[in-house]
N, C-alpha and C positions, 0 to 999 in steps of 0.2 A: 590594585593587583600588582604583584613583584613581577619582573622579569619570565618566572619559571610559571607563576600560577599563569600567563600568559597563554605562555608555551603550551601550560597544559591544556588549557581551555582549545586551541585552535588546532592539537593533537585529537581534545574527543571531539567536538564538532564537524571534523572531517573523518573522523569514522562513522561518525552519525549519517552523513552523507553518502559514506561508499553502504554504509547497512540500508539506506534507501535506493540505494541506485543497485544494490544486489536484488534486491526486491521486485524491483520493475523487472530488471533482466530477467529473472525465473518466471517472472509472471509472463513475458512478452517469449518468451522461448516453450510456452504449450502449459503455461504453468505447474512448473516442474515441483509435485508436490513436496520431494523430500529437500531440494533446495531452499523452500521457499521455511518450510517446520525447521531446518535449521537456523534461520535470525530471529528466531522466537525462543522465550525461556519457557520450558516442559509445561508451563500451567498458565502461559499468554493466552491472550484473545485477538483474532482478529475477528475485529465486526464491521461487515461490508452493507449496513443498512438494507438496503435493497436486495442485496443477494445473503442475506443473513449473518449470524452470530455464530461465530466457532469459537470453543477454548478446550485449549490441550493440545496438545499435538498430536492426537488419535482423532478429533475432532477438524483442527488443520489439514490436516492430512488427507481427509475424508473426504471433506468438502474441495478441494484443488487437485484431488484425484480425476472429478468430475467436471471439473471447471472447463475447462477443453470441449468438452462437448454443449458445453453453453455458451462458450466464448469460443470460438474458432481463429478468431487473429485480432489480436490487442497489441498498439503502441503506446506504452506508459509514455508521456511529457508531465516530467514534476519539476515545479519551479519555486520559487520565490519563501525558500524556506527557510521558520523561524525557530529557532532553537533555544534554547533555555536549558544551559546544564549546573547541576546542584552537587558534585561530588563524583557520586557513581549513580545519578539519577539524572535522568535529562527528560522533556518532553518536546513535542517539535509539530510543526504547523507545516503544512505545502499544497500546494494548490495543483492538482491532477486537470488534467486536458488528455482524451482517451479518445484517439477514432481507433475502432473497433468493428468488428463482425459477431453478431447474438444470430445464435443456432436455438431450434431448426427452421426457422425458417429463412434465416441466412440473410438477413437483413445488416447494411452497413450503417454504426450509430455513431453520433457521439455522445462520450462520455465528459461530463464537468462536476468536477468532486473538491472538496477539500476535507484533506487527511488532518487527523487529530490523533497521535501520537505520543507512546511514554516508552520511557527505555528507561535501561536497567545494566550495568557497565557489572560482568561479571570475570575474572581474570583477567583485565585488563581488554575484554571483548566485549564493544556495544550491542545489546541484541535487544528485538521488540518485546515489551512486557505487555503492551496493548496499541492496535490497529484498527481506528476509526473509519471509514469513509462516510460523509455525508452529500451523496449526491447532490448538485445543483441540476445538474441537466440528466436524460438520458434520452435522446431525441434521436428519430429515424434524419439518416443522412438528406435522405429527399424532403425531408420534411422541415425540418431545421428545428431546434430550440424555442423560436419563435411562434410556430406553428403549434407545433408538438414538444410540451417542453418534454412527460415522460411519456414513455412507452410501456408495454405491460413486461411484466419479467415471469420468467417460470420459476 
């Protein structure tokens, strides 16, 4: 790689980052559904395994409209992310750590996922083309992981 393909690589890589870290923020802030449908292209997927499969943005939309009442307080912790960009196509890997609150019956969890990831760099803007979750854990706080790795989800 030249000097500039460099450059450019570690220009999309850190927007790849702020497109993840906008993500969490709208999700930990009541999961703001129209926040969260804009770093998505109009015909993305997010699939949250356990809490299901959305695509479209009528569909996103839908589903995080509602998310606040199933999830009452989430802190996204994403780390240790792998990225791999191709042009105007990137996919990326990171590892979620989620202590949380699951409604109604108001129980405090944690959550242990890793995200599976593809983006799609449109105008010079990284947005999600597809959003994985693959829970590892989703365990009552009292209970631990150990105990209880999942819990029931509605």
């Amino acid at each position: 790689m030249n000097d500039a393909e460099k450059l450019q690589w570690l220009f999309d890589v850190e927007n790849i980052k702020q497109l993840k870290h906008r993500y969490c923020a709208y999700c930990d802030e009541g999961y703001d559904p129209d926040g969260i449908c804009s770093l998505f292209i109009e015909d993305g997927v997010w699939d949250g395994g356990l809490f299901g499969r959305h695509a479209g943005h009528a569909e996103i939309h839908a589903f995080f409209s509602g998310a606040s009442k199933l999830i009452s307080f989430a802190n996204h912790y994403v780390s240790n992310p792998i990225i791999e960009v191709d042009g105007d196509a990137a996919t990326g890997r990171w590892d979620l750590w989620q202590p949380m609150v699951s409604e109604p019956e108001t129980t405090a969890c944690w959550l242990m996922a890793k995200y599976k990831e593809q983006y799609v760099k449109i105008d010079d803007r990284w947005l999600f083309k597809n959003l994985e979750v693959h829970a590892l854990a989703l365990s009552p706080y009292d209970q631990g992981f150990a105990k209880q790795r999942f819990m029931e989800t509605s």
